[in-house]
N, CA, C and O atoms as a printed pandas DataFrame, in Angstrom:
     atom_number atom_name residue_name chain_id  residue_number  x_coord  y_coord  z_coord
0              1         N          UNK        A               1  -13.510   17.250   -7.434
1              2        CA          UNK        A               1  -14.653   17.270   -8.325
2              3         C          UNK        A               1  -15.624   18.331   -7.825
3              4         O          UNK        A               1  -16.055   18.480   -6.681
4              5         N          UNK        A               2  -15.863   19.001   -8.867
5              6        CA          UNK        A               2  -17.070   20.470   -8.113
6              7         C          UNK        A               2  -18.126   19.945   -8.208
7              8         O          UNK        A               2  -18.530   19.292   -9.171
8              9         N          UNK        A               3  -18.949   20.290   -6.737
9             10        CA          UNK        A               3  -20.374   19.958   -7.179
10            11         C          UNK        A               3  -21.344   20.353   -8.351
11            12         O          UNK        A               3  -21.451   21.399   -8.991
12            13         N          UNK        A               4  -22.171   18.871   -8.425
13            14        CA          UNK        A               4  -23.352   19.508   -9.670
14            15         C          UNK        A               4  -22.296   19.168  -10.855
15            16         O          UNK        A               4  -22.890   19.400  -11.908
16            17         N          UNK        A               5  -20.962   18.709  -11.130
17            18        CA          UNK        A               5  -19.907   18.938  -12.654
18            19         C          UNK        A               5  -20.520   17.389  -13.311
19            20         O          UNK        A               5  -20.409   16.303  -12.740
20            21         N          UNK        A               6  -21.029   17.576  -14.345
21            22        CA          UNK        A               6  -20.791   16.318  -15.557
22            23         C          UNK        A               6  -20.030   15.695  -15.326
23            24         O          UNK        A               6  -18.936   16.235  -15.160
24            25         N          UNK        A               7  -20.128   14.083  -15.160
25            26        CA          UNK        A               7  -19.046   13.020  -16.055
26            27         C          UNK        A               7  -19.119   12.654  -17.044
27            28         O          UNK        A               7  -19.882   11.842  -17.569
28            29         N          UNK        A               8  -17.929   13.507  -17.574
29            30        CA          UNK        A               8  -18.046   12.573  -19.188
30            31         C          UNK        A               8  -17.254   11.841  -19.740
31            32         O          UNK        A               8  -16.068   12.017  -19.461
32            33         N          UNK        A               9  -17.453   11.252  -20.275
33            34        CA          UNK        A               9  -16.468   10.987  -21.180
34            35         C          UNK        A               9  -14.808   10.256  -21.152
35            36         O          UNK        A               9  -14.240    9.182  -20.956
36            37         N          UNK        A              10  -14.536   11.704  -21.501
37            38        CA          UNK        A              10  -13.182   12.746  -20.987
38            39         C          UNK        A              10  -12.399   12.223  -19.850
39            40         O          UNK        A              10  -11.315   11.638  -19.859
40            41         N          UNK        A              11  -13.392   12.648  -18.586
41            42        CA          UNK        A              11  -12.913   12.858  -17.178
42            43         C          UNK        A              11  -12.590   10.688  -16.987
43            44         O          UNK        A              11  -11.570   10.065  -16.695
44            45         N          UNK        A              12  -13.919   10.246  -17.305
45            46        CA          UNK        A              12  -13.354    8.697  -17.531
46            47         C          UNK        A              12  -12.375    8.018  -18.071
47            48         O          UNK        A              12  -11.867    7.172  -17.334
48            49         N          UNK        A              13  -11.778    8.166  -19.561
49            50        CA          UNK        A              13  -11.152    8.267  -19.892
50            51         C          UNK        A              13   -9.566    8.787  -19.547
51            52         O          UNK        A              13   -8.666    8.338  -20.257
52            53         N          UNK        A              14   -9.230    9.743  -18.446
53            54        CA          UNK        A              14   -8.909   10.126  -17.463
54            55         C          UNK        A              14   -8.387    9.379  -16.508
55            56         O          UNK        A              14   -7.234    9.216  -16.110
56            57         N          UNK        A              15   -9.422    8.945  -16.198
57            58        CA          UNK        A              15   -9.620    8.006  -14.578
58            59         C          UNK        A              15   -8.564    6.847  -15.066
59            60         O          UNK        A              15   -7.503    6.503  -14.544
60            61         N          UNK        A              16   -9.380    6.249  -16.533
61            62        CA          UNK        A              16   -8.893    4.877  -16.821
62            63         C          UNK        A              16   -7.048    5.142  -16.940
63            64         O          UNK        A              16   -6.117    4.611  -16.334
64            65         N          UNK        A              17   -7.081    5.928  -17.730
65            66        CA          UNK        A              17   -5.387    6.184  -18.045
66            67         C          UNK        A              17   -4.860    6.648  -16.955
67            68         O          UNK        A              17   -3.651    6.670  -17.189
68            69         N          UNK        A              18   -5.042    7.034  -15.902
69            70        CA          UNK        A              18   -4.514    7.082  -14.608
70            71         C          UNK        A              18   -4.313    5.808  -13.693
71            72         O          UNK        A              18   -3.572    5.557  -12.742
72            73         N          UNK        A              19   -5.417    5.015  -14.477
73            74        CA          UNK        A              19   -5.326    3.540  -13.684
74            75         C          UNK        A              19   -4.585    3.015  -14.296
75            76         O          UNK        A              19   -4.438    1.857  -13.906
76            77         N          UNK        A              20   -3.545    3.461  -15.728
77            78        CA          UNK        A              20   -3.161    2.436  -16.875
78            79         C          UNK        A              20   -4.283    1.694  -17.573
79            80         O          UNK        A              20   -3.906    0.749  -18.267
80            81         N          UNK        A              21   -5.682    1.948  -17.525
81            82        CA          UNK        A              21   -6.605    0.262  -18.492
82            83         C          UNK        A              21   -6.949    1.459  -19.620
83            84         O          UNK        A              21   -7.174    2.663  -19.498
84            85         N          UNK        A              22   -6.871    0.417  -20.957
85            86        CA          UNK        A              22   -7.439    1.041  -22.065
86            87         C          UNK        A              22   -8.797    0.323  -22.057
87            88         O          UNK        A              22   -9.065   -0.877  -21.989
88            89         N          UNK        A              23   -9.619    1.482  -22.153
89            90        CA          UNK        A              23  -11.187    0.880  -21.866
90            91         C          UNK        A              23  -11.864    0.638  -23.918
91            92         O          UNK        A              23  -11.776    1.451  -24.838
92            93         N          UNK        A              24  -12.375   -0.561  -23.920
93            94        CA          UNK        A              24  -13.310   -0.172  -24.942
94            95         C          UNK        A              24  -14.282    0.784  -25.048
95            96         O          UNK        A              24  -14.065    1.732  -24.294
96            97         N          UNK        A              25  -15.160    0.871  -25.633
97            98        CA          UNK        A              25  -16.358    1.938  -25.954
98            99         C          UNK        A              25  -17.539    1.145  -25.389
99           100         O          UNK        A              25  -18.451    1.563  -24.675
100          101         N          UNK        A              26  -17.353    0.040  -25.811
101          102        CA          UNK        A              26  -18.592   -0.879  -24.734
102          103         C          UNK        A              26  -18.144   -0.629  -23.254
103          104         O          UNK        A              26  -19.019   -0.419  -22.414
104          105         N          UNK        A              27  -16.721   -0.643  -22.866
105          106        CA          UNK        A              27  -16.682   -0.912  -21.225
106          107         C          UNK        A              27  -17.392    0.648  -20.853
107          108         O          UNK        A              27  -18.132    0.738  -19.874
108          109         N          UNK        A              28  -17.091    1.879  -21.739
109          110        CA          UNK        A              28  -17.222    3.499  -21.806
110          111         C          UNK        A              28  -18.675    3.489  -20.714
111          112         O          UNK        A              28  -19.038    3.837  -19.590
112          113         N          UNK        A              29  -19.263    2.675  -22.244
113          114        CA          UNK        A              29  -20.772    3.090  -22.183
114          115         C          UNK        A              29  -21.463    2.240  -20.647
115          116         O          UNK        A              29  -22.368    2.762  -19.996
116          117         N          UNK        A              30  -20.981    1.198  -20.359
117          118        CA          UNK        A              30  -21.012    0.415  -19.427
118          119         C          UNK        A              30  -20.551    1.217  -18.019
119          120         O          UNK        A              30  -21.309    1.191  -17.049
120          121         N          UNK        A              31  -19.615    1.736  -17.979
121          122        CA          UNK        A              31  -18.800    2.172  -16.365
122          123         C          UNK        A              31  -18.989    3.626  -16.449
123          124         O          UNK        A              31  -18.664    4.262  -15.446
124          125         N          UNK        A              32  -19.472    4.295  -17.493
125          126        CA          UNK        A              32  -19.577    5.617  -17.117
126          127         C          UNK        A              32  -20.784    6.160  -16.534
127          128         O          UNK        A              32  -20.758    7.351  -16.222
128          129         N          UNK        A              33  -22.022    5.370  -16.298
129          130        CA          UNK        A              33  -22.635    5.500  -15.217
130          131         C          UNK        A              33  -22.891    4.975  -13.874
131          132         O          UNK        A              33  -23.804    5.177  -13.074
132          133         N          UNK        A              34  -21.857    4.260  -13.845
133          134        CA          UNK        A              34  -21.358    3.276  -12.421
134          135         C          UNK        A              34  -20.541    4.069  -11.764
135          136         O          UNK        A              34  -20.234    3.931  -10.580
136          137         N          UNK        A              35  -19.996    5.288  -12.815
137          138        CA          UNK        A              35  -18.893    5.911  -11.972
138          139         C          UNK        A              35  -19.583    7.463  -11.465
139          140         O          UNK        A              35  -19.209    8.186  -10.541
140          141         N          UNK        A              36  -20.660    7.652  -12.389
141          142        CA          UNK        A              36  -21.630    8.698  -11.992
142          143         C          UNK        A              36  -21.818    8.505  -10.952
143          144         O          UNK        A              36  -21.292    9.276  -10.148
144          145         N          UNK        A              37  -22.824    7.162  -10.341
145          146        CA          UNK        A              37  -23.394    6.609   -9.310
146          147         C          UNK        A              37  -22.402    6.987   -8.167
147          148         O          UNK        A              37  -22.565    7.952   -7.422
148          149         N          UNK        A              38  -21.261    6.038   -8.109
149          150        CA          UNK        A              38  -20.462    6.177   -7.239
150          151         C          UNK        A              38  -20.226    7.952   -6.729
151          152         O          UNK        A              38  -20.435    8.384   -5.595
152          153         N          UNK        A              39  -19.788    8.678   -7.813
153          154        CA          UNK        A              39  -19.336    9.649   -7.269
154          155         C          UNK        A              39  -20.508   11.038   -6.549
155          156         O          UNK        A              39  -20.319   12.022   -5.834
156          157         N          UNK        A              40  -21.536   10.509   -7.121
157          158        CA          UNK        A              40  -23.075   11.111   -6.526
158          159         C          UNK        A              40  -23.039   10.803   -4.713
159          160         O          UNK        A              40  -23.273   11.597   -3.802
160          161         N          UNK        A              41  -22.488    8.721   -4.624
161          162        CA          UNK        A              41  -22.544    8.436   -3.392
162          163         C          UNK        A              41  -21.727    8.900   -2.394
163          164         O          UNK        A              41  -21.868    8.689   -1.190
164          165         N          UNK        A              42  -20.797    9.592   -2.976
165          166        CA          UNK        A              42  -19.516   10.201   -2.164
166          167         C          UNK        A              42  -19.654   12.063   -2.072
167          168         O          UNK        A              42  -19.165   12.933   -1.351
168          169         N          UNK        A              43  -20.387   12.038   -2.973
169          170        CA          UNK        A              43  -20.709   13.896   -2.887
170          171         C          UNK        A              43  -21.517   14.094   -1.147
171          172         O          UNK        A              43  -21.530   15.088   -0.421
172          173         N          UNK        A              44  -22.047   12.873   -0.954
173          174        CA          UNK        A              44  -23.177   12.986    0.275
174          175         C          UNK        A              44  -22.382   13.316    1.406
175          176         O          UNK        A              44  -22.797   14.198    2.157
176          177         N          UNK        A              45  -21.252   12.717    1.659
177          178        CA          UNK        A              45  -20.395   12.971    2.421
178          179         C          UNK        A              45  -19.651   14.987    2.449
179          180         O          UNK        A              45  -18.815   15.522    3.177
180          181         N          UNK        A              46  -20.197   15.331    1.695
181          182        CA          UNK        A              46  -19.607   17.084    1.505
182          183         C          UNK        A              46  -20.941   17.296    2.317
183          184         O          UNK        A              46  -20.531   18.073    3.179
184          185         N          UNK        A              47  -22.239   17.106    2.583
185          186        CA          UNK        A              47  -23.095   17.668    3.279
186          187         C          UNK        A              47  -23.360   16.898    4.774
187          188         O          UNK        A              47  -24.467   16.607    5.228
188          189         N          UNK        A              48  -22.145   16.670    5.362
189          190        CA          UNK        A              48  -21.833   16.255    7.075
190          191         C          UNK        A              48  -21.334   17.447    7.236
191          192         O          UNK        A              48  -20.446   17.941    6.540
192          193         N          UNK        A              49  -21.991   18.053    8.339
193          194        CA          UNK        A              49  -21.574   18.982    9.163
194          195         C          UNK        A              49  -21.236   18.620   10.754
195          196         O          UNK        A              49  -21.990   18.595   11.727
196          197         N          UNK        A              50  -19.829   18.354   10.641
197          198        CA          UNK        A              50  -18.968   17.879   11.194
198          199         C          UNK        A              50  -17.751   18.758   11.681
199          200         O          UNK        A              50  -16.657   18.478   11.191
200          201         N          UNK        A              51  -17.840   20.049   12.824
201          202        CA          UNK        A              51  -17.095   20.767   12.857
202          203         C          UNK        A              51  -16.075   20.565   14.108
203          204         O          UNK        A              51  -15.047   21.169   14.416
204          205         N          UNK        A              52  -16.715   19.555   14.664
205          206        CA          UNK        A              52  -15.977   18.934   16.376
206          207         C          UNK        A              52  -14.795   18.594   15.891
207          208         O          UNK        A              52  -13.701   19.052   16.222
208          209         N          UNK        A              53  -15.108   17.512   14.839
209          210        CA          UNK        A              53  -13.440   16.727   14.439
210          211         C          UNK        A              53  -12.983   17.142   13.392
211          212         O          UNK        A              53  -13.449   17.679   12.387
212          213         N          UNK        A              54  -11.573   16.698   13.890
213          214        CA          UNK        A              54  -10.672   17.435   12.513
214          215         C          UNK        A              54  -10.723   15.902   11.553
215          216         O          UNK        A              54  -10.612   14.869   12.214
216          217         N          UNK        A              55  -10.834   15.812   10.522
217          218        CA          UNK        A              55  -10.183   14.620    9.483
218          219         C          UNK        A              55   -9.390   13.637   10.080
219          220         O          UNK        A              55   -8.472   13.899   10.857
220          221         N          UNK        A              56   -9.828   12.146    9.628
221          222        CA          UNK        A              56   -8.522   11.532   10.320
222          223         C          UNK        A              56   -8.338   10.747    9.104
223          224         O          UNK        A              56   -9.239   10.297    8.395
224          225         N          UNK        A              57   -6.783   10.601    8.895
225          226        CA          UNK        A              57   -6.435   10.241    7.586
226          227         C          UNK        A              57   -5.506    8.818    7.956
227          228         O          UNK        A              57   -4.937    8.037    7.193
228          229         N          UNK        A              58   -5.603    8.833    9.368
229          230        CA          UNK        A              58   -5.128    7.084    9.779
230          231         C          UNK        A              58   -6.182    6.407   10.250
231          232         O          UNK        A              58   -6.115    6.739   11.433
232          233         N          UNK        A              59   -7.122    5.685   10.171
233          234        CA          UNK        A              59   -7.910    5.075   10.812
234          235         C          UNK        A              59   -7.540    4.531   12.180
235          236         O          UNK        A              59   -8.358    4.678   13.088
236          237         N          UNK        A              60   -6.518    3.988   12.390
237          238        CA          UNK        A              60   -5.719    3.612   13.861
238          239         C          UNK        A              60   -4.693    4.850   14.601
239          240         O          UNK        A              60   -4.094    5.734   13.989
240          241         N          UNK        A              61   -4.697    4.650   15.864
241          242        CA          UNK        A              61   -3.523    5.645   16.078
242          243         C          UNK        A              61   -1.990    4.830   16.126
243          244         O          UNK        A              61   -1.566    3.708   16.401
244          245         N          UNK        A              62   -1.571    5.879   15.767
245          246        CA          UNK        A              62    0.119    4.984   14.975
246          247         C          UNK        A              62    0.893    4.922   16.471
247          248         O          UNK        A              62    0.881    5.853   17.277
248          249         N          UNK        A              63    1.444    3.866   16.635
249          250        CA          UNK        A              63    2.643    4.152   17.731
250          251         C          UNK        A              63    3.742    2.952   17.666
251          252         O          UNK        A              63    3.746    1.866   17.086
252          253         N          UNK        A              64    4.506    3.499   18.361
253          254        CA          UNK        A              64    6.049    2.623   17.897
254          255         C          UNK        A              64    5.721    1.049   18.115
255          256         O          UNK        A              64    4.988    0.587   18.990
256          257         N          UNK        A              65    6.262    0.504   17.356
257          258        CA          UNK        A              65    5.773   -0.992   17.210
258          259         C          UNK        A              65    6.993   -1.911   17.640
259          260         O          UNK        A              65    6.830   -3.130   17.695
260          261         N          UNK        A              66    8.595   -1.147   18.040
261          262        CA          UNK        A              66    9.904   -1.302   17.695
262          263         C          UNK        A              66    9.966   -1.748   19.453
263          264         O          UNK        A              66    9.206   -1.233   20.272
264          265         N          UNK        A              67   10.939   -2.714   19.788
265          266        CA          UNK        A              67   11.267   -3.845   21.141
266          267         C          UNK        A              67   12.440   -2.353   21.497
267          268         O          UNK        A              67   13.078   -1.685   20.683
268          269         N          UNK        A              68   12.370   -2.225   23.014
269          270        CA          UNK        A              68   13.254   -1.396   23.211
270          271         C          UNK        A              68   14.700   -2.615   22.753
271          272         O          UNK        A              68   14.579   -3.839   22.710
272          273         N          UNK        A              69   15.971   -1.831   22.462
273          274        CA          UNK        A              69   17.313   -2.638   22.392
274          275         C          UNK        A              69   17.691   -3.212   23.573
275          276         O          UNK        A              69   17.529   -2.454   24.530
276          277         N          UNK        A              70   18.141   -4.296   23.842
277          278        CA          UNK        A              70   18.601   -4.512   25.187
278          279         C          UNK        A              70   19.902   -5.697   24.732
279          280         O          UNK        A              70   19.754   -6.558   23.865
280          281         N          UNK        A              71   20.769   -5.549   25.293
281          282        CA          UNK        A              71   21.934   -6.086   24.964
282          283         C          UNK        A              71   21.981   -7.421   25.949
283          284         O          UNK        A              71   21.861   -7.581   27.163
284          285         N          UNK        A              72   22.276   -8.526   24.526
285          286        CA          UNK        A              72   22.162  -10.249   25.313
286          287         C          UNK        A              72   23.212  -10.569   24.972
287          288         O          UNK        A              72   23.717  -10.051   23.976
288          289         N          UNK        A              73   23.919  -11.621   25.775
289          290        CA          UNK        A              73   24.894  -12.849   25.215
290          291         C          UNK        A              73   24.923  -13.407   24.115
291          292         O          UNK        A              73   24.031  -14.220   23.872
292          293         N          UNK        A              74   26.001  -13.127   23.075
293          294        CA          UNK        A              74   25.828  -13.791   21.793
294          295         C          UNK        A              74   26.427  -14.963   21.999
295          296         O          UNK        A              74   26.958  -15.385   23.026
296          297         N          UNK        A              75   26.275  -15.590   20.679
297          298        CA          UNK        A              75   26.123  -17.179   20.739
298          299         C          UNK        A              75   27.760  -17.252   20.127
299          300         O          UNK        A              75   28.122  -16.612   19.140
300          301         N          UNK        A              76   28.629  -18.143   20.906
301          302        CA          UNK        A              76   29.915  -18.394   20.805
302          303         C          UNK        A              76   30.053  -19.384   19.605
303          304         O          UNK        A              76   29.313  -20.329   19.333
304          305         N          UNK        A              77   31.481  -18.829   18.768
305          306        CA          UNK        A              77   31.115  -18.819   17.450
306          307         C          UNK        A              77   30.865  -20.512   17.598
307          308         O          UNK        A              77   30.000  -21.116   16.964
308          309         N          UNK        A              78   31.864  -21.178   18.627
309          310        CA          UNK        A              78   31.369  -23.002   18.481
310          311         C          UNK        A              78   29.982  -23.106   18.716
311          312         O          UNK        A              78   29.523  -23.998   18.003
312          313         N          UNK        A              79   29.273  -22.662   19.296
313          314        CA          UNK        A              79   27.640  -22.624   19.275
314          315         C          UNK        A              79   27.400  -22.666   17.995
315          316         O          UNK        A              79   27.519  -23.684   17.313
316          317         N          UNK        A              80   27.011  -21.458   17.541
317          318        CA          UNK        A              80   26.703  -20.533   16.209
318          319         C          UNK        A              80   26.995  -22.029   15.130
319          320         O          UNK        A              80   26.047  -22.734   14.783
320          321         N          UNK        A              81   28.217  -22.280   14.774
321          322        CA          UNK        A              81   28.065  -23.397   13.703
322          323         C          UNK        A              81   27.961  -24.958   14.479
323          324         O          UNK        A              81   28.156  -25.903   13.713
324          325         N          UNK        A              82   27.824  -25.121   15.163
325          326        CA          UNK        A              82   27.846  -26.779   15.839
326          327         C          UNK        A              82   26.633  -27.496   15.043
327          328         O          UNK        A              82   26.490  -28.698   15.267
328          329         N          UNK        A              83   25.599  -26.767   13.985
329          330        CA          UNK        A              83   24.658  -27.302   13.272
330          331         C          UNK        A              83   25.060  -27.448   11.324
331          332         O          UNK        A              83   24.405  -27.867   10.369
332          333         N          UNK        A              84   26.112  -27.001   11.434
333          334        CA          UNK        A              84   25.904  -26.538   10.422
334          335         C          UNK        A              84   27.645  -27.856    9.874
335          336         O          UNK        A              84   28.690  -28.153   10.453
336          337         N          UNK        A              85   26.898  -28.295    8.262
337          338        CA          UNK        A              85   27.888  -29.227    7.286
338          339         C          UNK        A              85   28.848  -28.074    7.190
339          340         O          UNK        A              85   30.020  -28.248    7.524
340          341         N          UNK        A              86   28.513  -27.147    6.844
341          342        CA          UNK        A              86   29.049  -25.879    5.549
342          343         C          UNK        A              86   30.041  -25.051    6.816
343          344         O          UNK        A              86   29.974  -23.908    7.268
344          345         N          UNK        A              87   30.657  -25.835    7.023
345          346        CA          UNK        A              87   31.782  -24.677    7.525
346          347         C          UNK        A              87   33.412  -24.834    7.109
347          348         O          UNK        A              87   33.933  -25.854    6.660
348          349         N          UNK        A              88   34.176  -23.337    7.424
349          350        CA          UNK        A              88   35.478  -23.844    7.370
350          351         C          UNK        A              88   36.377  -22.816    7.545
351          352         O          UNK        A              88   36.445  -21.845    6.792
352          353         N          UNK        A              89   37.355  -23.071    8.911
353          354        CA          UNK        A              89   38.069  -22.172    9.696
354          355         C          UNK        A              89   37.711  -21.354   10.708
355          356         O          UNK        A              89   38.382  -20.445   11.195
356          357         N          UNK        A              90   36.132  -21.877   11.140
357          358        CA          UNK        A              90   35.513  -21.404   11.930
358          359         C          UNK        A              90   34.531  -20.015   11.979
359          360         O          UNK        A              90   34.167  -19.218   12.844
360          361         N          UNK        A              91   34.301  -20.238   10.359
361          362        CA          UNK        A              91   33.111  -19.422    9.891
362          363         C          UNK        A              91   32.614  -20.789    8.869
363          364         O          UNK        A              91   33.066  -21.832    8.396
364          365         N          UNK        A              92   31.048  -19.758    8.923
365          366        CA          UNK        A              92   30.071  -20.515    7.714
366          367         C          UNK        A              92   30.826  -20.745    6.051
367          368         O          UNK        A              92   31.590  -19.868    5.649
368          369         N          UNK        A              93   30.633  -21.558    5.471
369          370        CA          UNK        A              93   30.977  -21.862    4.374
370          371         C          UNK        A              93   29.835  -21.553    3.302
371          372         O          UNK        A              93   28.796  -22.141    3.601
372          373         N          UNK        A              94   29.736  -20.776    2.110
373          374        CA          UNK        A              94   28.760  -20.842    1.245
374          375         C          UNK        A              94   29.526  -20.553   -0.108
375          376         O          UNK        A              94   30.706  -20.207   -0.046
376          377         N          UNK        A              95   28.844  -20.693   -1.418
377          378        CA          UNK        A              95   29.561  -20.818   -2.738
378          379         C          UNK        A              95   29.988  -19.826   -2.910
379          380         O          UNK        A              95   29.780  -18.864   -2.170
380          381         N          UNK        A              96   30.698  -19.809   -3.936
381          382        CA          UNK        A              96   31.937  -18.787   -4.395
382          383         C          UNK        A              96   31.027  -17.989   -5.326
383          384         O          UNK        A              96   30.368  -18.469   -6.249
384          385         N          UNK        A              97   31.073  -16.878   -5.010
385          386        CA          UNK        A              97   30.308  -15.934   -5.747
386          387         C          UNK        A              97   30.671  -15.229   -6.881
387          388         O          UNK        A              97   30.011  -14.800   -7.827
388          389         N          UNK        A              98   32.132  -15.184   -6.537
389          390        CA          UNK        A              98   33.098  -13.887   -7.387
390          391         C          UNK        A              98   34.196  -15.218   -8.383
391          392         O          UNK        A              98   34.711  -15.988   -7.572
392          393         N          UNK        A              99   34.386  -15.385   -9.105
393          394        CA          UNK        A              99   35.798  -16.039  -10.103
394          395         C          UNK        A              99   36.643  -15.231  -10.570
395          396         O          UNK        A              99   37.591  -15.646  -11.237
């Protein structure tokens, strides 16, 4: 948005069909100076002179969140079903999917 540019209309109209909402002419007349407002409150932010930092577009710093792999004892298949009704031949049993 260039500084000092009109909202009109148009550019709302815009906004809304970018959001998908079909606005009435009452909501028009209603949100098109709410959206003035707003975007007046965000122009303020173009006059920080702020040349130390670069932009940060993550609020957190990202880092691997992932368990290193480490290889355990799996559970022997008589373990594995000793809970379970649904078995048969020494795997799990579940319904027939395919006819």
């Amino acid at each position: 948005m260039a500084k000092n540019q009109k909202i009109g209309k148009e550019f709302l109209l815009k906004v809304a069909e970018n959001a998908r909402l079909n606005l009435s002419n009452s909501e028009i007349k209603k949100f098109l100076p709410q959206l003035e407002e707003i975007l007046k409150a965000f122009s303020k932010l173009d006059e920080i002179k702020n040349l130390k930092e670069e932009p940060s577009f993550q609020p957190l710093p990202l880092k691997n969140i992932f368990r290193e792999d480490k290889t355990e004892k799996c559970l022997s298949q008589e373990t594995a079903l000793k809970n379970t009704k649904h078995k048969k031949d020494g795997y799990f049993k579940g319904p027939k999917v395919v006819e």
